[in-house]
N, C-alpha and C positions, 0 to 999 in steps of 0.2 A: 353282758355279752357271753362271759358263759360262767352261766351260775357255780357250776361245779367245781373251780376255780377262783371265780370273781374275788380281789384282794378287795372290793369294797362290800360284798355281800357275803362272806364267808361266815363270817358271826352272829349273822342275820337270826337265826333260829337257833343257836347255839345256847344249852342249858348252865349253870351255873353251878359249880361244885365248891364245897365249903374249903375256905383254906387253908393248906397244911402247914405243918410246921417246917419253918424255916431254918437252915442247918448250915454251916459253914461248906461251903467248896472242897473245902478239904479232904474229904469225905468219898469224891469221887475218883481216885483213884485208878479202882476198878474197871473204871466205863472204858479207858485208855488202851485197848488191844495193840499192840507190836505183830499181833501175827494173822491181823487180816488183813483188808482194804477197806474197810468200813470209812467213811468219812464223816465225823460228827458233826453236827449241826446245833449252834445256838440261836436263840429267836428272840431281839431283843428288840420289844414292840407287840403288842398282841392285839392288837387292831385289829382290823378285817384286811388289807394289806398285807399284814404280817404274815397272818393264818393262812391267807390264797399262795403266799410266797413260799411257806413250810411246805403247804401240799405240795406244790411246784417240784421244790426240790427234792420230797420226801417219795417222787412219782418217776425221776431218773430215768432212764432207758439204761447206762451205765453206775449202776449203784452196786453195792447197799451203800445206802446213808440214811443216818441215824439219828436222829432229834433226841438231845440231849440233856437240854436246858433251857428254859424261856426267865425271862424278864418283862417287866412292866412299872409303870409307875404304880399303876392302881392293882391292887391281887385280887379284884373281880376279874378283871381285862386276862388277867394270867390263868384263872383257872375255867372261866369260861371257855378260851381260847383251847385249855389243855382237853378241856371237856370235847370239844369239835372233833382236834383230831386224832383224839382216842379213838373217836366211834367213826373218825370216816375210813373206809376202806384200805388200808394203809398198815397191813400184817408187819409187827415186829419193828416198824420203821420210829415206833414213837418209845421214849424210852426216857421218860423228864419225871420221876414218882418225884413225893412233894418237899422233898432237901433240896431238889436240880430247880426247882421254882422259884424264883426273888421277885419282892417286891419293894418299890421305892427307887430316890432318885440315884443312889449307887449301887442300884441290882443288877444293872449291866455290866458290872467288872466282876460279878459274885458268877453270872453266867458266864461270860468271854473265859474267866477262870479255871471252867471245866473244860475248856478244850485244849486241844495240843497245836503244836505250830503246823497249819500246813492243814488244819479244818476250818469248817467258814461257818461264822456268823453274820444273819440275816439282821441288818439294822431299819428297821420299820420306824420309827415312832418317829414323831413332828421332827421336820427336817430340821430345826432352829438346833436341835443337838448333834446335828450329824459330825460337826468337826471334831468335840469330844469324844463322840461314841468312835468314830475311825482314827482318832488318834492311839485311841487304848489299844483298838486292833491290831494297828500297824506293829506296836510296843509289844503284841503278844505276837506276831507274827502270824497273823488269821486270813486266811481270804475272805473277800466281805463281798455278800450282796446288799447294794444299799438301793431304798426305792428313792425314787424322784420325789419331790426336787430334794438338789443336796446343798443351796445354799438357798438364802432368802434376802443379802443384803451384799453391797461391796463386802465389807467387811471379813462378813465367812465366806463370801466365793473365794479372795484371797488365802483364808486358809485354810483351804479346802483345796487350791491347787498346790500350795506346797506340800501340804497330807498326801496328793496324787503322786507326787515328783518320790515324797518317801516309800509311798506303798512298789512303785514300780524300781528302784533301787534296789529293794527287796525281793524282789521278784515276784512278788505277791497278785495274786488274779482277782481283780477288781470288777463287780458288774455291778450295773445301774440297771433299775427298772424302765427304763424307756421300749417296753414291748414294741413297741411299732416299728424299731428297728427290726427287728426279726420278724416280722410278718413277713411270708413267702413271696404272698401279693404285692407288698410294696418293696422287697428286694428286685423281686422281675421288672417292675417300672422303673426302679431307682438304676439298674441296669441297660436298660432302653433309653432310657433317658442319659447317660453315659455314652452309650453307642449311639448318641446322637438322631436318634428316630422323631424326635419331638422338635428337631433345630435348638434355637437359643431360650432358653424359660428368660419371657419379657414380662409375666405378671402371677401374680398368687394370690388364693381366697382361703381363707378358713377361721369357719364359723363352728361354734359350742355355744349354743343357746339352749338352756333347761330351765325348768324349776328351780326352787333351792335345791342345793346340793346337800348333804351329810349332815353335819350341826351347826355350821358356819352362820347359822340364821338362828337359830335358838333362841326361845328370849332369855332374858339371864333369870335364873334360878338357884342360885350358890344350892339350897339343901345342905348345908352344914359344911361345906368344902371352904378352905381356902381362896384365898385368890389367885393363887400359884396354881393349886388344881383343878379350878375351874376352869381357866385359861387353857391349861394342858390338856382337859378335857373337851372343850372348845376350839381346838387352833387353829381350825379354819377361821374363825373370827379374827385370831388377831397376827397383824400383820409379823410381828417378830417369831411366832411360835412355827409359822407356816408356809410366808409371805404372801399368804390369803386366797383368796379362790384364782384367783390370776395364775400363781404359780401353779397348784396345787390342779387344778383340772384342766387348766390350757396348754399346759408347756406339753400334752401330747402331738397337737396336732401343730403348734410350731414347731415343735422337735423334727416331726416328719418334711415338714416343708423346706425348713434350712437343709435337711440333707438331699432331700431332690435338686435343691441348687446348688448344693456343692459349697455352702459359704455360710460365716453366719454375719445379720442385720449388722451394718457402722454404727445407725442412727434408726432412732422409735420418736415420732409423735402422737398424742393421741390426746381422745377425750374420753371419760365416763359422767355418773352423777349418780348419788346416793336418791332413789324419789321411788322409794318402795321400800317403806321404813314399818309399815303396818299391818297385821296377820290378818287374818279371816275375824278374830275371836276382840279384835282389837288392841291387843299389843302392841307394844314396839320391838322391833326387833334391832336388837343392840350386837353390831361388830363394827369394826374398820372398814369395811369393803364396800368399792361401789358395787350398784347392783346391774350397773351397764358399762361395758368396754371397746372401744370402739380406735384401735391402734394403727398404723400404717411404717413398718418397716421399711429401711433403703438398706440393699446391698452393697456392696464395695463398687459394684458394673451402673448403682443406679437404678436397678430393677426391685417391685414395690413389689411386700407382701401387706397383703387388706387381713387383718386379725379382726374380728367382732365378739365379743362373748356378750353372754348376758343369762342374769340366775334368777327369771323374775315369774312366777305360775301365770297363766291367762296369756302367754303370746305365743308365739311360732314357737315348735323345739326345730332345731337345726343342728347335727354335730356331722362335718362334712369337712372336704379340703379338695381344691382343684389347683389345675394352676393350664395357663397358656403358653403354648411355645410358637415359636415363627413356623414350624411345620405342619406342628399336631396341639391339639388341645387335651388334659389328661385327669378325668376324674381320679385323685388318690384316695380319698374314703368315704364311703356314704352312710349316713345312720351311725357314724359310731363304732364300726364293726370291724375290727381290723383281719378279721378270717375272709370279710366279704372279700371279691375280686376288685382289681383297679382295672380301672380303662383306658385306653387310646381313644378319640377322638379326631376326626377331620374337620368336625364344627367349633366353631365357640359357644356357641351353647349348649351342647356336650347330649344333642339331643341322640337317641338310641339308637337311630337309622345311621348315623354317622359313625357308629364306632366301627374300630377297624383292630383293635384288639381288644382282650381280657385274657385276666391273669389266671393262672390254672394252680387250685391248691389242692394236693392229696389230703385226702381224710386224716393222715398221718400229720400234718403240717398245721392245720387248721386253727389251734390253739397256739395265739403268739406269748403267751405268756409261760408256756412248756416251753416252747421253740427257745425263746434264751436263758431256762434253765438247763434245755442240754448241749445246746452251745460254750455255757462256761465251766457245766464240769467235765465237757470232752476237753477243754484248756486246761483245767486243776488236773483231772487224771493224767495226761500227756504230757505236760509239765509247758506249752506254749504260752508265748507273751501274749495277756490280756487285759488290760485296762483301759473300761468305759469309763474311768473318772473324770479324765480333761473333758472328753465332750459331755459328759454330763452337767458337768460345772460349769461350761459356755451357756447350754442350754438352758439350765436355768439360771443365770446371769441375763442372756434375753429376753426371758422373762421378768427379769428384775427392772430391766431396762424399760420394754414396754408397761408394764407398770406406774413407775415412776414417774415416767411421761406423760401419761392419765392425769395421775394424781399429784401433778406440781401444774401441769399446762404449760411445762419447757419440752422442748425437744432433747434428748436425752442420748448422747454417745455412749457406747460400747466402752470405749477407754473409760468415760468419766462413771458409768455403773462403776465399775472395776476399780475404780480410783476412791467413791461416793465413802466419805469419811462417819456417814451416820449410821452408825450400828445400833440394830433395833435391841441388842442383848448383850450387853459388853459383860455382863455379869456372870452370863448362862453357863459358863464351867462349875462356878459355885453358889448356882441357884438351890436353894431349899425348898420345899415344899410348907413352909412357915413363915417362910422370907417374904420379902417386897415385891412384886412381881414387876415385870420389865413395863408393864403399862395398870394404871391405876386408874379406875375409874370419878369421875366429879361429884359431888353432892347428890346430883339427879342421879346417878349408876350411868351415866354415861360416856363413853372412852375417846381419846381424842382420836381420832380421824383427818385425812388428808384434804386440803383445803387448797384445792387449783388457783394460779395467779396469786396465791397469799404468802404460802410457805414455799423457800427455793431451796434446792438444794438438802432438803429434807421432806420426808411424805407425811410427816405426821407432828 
């Protein structure tokens, strides 16, 4: 959407630098100025997510801010990443030489380390750590940008909203990557739709239908790794590291639509099916995930959103969101593209002769993934209350919800997500990278998977 930013394509052509030696925190001191406004920055996560979110915040409108110190499980991931945004245009903002670099699964407390109360660390890596990684922060007193999603199971959305309840106690400014929010286009609709111009929203559509996505499809290849690291490196495959492609690339375009309604889903049923297990080359491709999703949402009023995904090469792509109101009909995104304009309609079938608006984005505006980095550090500078946690954590709970519902073939409440006692990772505080991992594969290398009408009350 836009390469220059993109948190999934930023590491894409990123070169590799050998890694340095690693130094105690201690050490940084120094970086700590009492007598600027510098805001320091740590990056724990070095994904292509992570790197799009550095640029983000390292690109400000009100800055300087300062990148600091990164983290990573793996110190490829860390020094490639370092390598990126060395070289992208981004004068004086990067400032991580190679003691501010950790690596390994307690490298995030070696970076949260180097900052002071009242600077923010960006937590990127598989969401399955986010309640640990935002517990340290709270403890250091850090504003945190955290990406979507930040839970994956009952389990950690619970605590994950009491980690929220402590972060805002604190007074601490909390943001989630749910760009869509901030998209200009879909503020102006989301406010028309408020001012009542659309009447009552009586139905919703929205479709992400692609190829495979990222690695989530990979056939397995350990290469001398772990199973703890393979999975981590994997976690789109597996439902505890991630909560799999469901969460992970759909909870955009639901996110959007529960806020054009004002509400989020009571109740999710749905269907998928695993039946595109095979590559081009003949493999099998081994994860958790269906490779078709097909959900249907009820609001609290009764009104039905239609979710559809699907991650399969050779069919339609479709990445879009509509919805119908008793006045107006209103395309919210077409292609994927949350810069593009949203529509008003007079038709239901939302044909072009019928529109009766579109949304106006200045050049300035266009990028919604700037748009809510300088949205939350006009709230850190200014000192106003900002916490995207609760709703972030609803959101993906919805996600969790619709889900589930797929992959059991029950219809699946809101409260009982929320309630769902099966934690995919009860261990993940003090998981090792030599340890057992939260899912083991069988004799064949094959990992257990959700089994509709078999398993209740559990996905796997």
């Amino acid at each position: 959407m836009h390469p220059e930013s993109s948190r999934r394509t930023f590491l894409t052509n990123a070169g590799g630098l050998a890694a340095g030696t690693i130094l105690s925190a201690s050490a940084l001191a120094s970086v700590h100025r009492s007598d600027d406004e510098t805001i320091n920055v740590a990056l724990i996560g070095c994904g292509g997510r992570g790197g799009g979110a550095a640029v983000n915040a390292l690109s400000v409108k009100r800055g300087p801010m300062k990148l600091v110190a990164m983290s990573d499980v793996f110190v490829d991931k860390v020094e490639s990443s370092y390598a990126a945004l060395a070289g992208a245009k981004l004068p004086g903002a990067v400032d991580a030489p190679p003691e501010r670099r950790f690596s390994g699964m307690e490298s995030y407390k070696q970076a949260m380390d180097c900052l002071r109360p009242g600077d923010i660390v960006i937590l990127a890596t598989p969401p399955a750590f986010r309640p640990v990684h935002f517990k340290y922060a709270i403890e250091k007193g850090l504003n945190v940008f955290m990406e979507k999603p930040v839970c994956v199971d009952g389990p950690s959305g619970r605590r994950m909203l009491e980690l929220a309840k402590e972060a805002e106690k604190k007074g601490l400014k909390v943001a989630v990557g749910l760009m869509g929010r901030h998209s200009t286009g879909f503020k102006e609709l989301a406010k028309r739709v408020q001012d009542g111009e659309m009447g009552e929203i009586v139905a919703q559509y929205g479709y992400r239908m692609q190829g495979p996505v990222a690695k989530f499809r990979s056939t397995r290849t350990p290469a001398g790794l772990s199973e703890v690291e393979y999975q981590i490196q994997r976690f789109h495959s597996f439902l505890w590291a991630s909560g799999g492609a469901y969460n992970d690339f759909f909870i955009h375009i639901i996110d959007h639509l529960c806020w054009m309604k004002g509400a989020w889903p009571v109740l999710a049923q749905g269907n998928g099916g695993r039946n595109w297990r095979t590559g081009p080359d003949g493999q099998r491709y081994i994860d958790q995930n269906f490779d078709s999703y097909a959900v249907e949402y009820t609001y609290p009023d009764g009104t039905k959103m239609v979710f559809e995904g699907r991650n399969m090469d050779g069919c339609e792509n479709r990445f879009s969101s509509m919805m119908v109101g008793t006045k107006a009909s209103a395309i919210v995104s077409a292609s994927g593209d949350y810069g593009a304009p949203s529509q008003i309609c007079t038709s239901r079938d939302f044909s072009p002769g019928s529109k009766v608006w579109e949304s106006t984005i200045p050049a300035s505006e266009a990028n919604p993934y700037q748009n809510e980095w300088e949205s939350y550090i006009d709230a850190v500078r200014d000192d106003k209350p900002y916490n995207e946690a609760p709703r972030g954590i609803e959101s993906s709970l919805v996600c969790c919800m619709g889900r589930m519902a797929a992959h059991t073939g029950q219809p699946i409440t809101f409260d009982e997500m929320l309630a769902c006692e099966h934690d995919f990772a009860p261990g993940i505080a003090t998981l090792t990278l030599d340890g057992t991992a939260p899912v083991m594969p069988d004799a064949n290398g094959d990992y257990p998977v959700p089994q509709p009408g078999v398993l209740i009350g559990r996905e796997y």
